[in-house]
C-alpha positions in Angstrom: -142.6 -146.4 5.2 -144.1 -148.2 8.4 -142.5 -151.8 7.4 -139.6 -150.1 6.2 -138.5 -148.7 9.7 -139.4 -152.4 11.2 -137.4 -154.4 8.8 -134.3 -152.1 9.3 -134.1 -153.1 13.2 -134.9 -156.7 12.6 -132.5 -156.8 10.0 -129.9 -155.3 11.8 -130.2 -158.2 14.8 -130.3 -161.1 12.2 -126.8 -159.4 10.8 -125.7 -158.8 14.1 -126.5 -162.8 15.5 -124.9 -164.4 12.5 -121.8 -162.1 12.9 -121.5 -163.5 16.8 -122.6 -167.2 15.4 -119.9 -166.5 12.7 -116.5 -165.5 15.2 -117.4 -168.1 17.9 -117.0 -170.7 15.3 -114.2 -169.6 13.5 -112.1 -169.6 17.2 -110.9 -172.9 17.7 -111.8 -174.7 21.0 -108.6 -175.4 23.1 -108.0 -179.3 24.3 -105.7 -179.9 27.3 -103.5 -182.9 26.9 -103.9 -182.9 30.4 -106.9 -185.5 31.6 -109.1 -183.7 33.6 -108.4 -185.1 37.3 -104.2 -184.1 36.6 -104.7 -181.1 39.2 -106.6 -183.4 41.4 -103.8 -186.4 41.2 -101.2 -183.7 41.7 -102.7 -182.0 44.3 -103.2 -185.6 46.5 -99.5 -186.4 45.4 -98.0 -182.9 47.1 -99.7 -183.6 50.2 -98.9 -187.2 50.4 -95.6 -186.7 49.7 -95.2 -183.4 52.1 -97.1 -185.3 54.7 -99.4 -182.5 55.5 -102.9 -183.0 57.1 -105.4 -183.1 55.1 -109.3 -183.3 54.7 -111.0 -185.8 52.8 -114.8 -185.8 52.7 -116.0 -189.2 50.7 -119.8 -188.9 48.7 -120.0 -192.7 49.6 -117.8 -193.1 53.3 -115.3 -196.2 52.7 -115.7 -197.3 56.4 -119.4 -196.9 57.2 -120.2 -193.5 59.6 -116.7 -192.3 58.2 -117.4 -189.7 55.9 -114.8 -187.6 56.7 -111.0 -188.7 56.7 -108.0 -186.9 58.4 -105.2 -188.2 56.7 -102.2 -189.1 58.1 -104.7 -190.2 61.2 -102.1 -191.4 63.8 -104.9 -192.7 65.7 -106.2 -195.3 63.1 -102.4 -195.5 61.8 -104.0 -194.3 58.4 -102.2 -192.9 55.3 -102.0 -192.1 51.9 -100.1 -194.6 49.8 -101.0 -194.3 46.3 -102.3 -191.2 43.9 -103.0 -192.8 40.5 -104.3 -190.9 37.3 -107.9 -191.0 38.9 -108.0 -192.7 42.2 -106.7 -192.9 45.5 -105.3 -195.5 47.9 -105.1 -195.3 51.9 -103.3 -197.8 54.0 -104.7 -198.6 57.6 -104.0 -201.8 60.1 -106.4 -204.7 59.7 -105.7 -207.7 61.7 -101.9 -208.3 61.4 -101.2 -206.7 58.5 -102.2 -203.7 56.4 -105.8 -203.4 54.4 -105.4 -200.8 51.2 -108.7 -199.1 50.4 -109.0 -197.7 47.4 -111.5 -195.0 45.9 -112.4 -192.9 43.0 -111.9 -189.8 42.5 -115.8 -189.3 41.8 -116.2 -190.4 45.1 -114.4 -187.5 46.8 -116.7 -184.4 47.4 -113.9 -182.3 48.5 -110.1 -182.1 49.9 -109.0 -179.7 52.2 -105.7 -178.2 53.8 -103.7 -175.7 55.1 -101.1 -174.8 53.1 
């Protein structure tokens, strides 16, 4: 009677975990088509193209002691030129032309704006 009433508990949690094991694998798993740094590129596109300020703090600054980019920066004539699927370019003066600098998107901690 004593093992009875402990195997009916037990038995109802092995029923009850194989039931849960059971519907999370019968639900397929959604895939975007989308890569995963689309919102990213879009979001960097928008502002580029709006020519809003905005805030770029790099993990690893592209210009030594500059970890922290206001772009367009009318002061160091510095601007967003190109948005690709996982990167971005900016465009400053360097001697008497134009430098492009160009970074990852790993390599950006955070972006930020007003809207």
């Amino acid at each position: 009677m004593f093992t009875r009433r402990l195997m009916t508990p037990a038995l109802l949690i092995v029923v009850a975990a194989l039931l849960i094991l059971v519907g999370m694998a019968a639900r397929p798993a959604t895939a975007s088509t989308e890569p995963p740094t689309a919102g990213l590129t879009k979001l960097l596109s928008d502002l580029a193209a709006s020519g809003k300020s905005v805030t770029i703090e790099f993990a690893v600054p592209l210009v030594s002691g500059e970890r922290t980019w206001i772009i367009p920066d009318t002061n160091r004539s510095r601007q967003m030129v190109q948005v690709g699927t996982d990167f971005v370019c900016f465009s400053e003066p360097w001697n008497n032309g134009t430098r492009n600098r160009c970074t990852p998107f790993s390599n950006i901690v955070s972006v930020s704006y007003i809207p």
